[in-house]
C-alpha positions as CSV (number, residue, x, y, z in Angstrom):
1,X,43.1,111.3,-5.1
2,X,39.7,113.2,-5.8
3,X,39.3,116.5,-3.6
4,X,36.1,116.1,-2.6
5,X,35.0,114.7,-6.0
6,X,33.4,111.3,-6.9
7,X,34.8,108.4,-5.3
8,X,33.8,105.9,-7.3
9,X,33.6,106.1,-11.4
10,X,32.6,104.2,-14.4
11,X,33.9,104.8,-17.7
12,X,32.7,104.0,-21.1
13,X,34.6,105.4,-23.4
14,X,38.7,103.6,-23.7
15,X,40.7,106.5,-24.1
16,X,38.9,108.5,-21.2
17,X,40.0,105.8,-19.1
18,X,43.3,105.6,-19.5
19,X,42.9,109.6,-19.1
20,X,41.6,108.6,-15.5
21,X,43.3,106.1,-14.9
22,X,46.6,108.5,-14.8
23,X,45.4,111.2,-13.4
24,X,43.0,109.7,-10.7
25,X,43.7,106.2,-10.6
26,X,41.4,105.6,-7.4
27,X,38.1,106.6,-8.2
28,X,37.8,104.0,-10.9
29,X,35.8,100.8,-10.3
30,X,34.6,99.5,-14.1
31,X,35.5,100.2,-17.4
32,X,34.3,98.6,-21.2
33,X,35.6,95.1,-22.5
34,X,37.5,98.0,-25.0
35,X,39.2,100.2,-22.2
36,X,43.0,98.2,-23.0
37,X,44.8,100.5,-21.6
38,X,46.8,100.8,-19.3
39,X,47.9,97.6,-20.1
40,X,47.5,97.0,-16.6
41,X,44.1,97.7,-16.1
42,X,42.5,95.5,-13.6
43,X,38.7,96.3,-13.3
44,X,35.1,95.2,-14.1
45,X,33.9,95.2,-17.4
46,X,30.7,96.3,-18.3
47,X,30.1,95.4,-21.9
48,X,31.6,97.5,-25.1
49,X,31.3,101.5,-24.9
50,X,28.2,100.9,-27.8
51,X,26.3,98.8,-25.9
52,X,27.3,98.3,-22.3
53,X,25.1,96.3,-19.8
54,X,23.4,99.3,-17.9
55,X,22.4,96.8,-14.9
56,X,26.4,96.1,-14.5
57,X,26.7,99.8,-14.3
58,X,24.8,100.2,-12.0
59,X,25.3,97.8,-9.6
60,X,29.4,99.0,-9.4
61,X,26.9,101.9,-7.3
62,X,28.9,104.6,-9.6
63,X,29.2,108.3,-8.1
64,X,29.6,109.4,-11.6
65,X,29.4,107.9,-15.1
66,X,32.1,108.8,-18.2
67,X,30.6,109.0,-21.5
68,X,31.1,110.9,-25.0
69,X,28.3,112.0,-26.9
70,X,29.7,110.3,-30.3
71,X,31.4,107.1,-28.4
72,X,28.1,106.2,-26.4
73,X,24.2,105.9,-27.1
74,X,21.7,108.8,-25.8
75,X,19.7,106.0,-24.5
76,X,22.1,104.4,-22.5
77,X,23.2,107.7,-21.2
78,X,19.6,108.4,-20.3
79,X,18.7,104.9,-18.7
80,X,21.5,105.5,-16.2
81,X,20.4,108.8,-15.6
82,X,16.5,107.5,-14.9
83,X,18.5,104.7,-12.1
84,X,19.9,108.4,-10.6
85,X,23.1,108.1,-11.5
86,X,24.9,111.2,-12.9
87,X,26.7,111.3,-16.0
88,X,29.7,113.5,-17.5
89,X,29.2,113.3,-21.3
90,X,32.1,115.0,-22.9
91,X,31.4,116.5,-26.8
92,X,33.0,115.9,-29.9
93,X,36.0,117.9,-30.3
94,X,36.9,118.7,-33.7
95,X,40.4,119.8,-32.9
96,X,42.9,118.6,-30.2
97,X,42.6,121.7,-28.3
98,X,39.3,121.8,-27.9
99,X,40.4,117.7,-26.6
100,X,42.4,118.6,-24.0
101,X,40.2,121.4,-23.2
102,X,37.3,118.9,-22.3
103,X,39.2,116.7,-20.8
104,X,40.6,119.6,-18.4
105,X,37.1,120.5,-17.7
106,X,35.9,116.9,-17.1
107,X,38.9,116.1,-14.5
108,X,39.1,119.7,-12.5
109,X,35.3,120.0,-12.7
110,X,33.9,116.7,-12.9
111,X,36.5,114.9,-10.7
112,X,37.7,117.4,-8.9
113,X,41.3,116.1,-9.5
114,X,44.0,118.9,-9.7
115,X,45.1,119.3,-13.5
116,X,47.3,116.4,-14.0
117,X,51.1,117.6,-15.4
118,X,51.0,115.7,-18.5
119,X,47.9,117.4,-19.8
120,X,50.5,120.6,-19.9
121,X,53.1,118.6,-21.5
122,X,50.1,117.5,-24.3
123,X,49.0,121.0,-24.7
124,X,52.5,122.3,-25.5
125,X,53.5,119.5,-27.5
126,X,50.4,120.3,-30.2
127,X,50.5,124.1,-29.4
128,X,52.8,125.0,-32.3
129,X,51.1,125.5,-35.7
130,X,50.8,123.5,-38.4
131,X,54.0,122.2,-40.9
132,X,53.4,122.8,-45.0
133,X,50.8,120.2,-46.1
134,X,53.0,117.2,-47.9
135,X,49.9,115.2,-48.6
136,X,46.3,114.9,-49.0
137,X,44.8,111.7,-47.7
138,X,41.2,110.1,-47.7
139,X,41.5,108.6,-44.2
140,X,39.3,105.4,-43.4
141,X,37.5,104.4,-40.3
142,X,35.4,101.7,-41.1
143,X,34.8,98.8,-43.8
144,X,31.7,97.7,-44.9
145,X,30.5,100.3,-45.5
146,X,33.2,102.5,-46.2
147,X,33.0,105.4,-43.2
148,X,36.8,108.0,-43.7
149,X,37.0,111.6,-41.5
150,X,34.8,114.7,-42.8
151,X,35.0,117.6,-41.8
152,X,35.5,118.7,-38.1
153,X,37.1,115.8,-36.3
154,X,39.8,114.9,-33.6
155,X,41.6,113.1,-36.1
156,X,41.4,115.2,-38.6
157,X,43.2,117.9,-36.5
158,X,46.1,115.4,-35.4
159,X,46.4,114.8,-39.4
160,X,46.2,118.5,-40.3
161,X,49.2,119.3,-37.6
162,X,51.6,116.4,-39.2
163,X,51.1,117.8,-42.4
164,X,48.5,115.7,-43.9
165,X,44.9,117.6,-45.4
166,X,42.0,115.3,-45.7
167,X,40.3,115.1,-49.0
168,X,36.7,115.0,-47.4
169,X,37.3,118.5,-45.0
170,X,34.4,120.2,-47.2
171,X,32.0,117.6,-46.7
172,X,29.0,118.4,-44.7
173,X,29.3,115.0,-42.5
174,X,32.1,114.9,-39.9
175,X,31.8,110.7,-41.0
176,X,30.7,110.3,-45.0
177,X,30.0,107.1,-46.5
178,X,31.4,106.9,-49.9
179,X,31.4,104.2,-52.6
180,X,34.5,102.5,-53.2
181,X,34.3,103.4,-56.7
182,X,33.9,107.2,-55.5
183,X,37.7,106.8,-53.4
184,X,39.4,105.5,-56.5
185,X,37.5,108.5,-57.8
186,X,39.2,111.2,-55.8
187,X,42.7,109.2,-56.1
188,X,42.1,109.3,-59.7
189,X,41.4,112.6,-60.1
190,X,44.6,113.7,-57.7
191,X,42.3,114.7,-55.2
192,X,44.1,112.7,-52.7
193,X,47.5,111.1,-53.0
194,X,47.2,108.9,-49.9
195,X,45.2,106.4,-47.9
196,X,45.4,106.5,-43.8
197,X,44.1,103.3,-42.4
198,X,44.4,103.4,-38.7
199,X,43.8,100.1,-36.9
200,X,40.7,101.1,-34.8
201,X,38.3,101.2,-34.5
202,X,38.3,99.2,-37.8
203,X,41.3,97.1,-37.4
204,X,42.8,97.7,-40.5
205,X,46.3,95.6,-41.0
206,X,48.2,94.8,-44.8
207,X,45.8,92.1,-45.2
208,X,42.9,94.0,-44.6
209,X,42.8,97.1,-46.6
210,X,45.6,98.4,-48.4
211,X,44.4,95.8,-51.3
212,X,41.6,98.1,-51.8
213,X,43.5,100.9,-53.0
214,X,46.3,99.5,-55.7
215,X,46.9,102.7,-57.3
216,X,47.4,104.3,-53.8
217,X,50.2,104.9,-51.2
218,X,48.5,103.2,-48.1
219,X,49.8,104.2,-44.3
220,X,48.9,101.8,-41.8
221,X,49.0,103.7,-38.5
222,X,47.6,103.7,-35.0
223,X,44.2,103.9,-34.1
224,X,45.0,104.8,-30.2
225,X,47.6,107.2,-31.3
226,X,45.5,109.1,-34.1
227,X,41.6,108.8,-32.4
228,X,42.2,109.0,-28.5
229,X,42.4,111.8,-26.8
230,X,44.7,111.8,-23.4
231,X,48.0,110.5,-22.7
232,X,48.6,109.2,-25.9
233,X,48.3,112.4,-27.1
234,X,52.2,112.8,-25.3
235,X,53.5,110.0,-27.8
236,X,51.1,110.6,-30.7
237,X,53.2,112.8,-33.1
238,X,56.5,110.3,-32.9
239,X,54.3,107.0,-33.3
240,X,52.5,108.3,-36.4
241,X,55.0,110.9,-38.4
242,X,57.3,107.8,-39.5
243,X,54.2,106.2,-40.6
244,X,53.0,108.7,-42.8
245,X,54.7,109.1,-45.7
């Protein structure tokens, strides 16, 4: 229950949903067509966290408004902000501390929740450092075009402390958007000896993917489990390790 903080809440973005949805499971009163989880959820939707249908927002009469500044639109943010709603933009963390960092400050500061227990349990679970690298992997995001992780990002991190470097690191964009030709490229050249295709927000699957990259081991992973930060972040490392070779 909020201690004097917003009572009621809209989130846009899926995985900070689920982080409210645990740890202050009251104040929420809509959430996107994408917020699947907890499986459970039962709440208005209000379009997709791209492009959600502002009126919808605000006629849930929201105290407060949960957006990411890579997840959701400036102009959205700022139409909301014009009907006087407030809004809680969280930044793009490039490393899961700096995660469960924001997402400290956005429920003790924001919500006024007390720190939920398994934001603790997250924080030890990925305090440790780093195992040996055992692979290199050009990790995809999106098809058509081709969008894998740069430099800086969540996922990147959650990668980096399994074991796996990414091939694009040095790039100057946390998202490039190589060529196909320019992938088989790096594989080619040993620049990479793997492929991670999570299955979101692109829903990669072994028909949709793996074909692109014969000459490469493939790993087919979870999107929830690599991109979101929150909970999942408690069952991240056993869901993906196995999958990665």
């Amino acid at each position: 229950m909020a201690l004097g903080g917003p009572g009621r809440v809209v989130s846009l973005v899926p995985s900070i949903t689920e982080t409210v949805a645990l740890s202050a499971p009251c104040v929420l009163v809509g959430a996107t067509e994408y917020c699947s989880h907890p499986a459970d959820l039962d709440l208005p939707r209000v379009g997709g966290s791209k492009y959600p249908d502002v009126a919808a927002v605000v006629a849930l009469r929201p105290d407060l408004v949960l957006a990411n500044e890579e997840e959701n639109r400036r102009e959205d943010v700022e139409a909301l902000q014009r009907a006087g709603i407030a809004v809680w933009t969280t930044t793009a963390a490039a490393t899961v501390p700096q995660a469960l960092e924001s997402l400290r400050r956005m429920l003790v500061d924001g919500l006024r929740v007390p720190e939920p227990p398994w934001l603790a349990r997250a924080r030890a679970e990925w305090a440790g450092p780093p195992p040996r690298q055992r692979a290199t992997a050009i990790t995809c995001v999106w098809r058509r075009p081709w969008i894998v992780l740069g430099r800086d990002t969540f996922a990147g991190d959650v990668l980096r402390r399994l074991g796996i470097g990414n091939a694009y690191a040095g790039h100057p964009q946390r998202y490039p958007r190589p060529k196909l030709d320019e992938l088989h490229a790096v594989l080619d050249a040993n620049r990479a000896d793997l492929v991670v295709l999570p299955d979101e927000p692109y829903a990669f699957s072994a028909q949709d993917g793996p074909g692109a990259f014969p000459q490469a081991r493939c790993a087919l992973v979870s999107g929830r489990h690599l991109t979101w930060w929150g909970p999942s972040l408690l069952e991240a490392r056993d869901v993906l390790a196995p999958r990665l070779p």
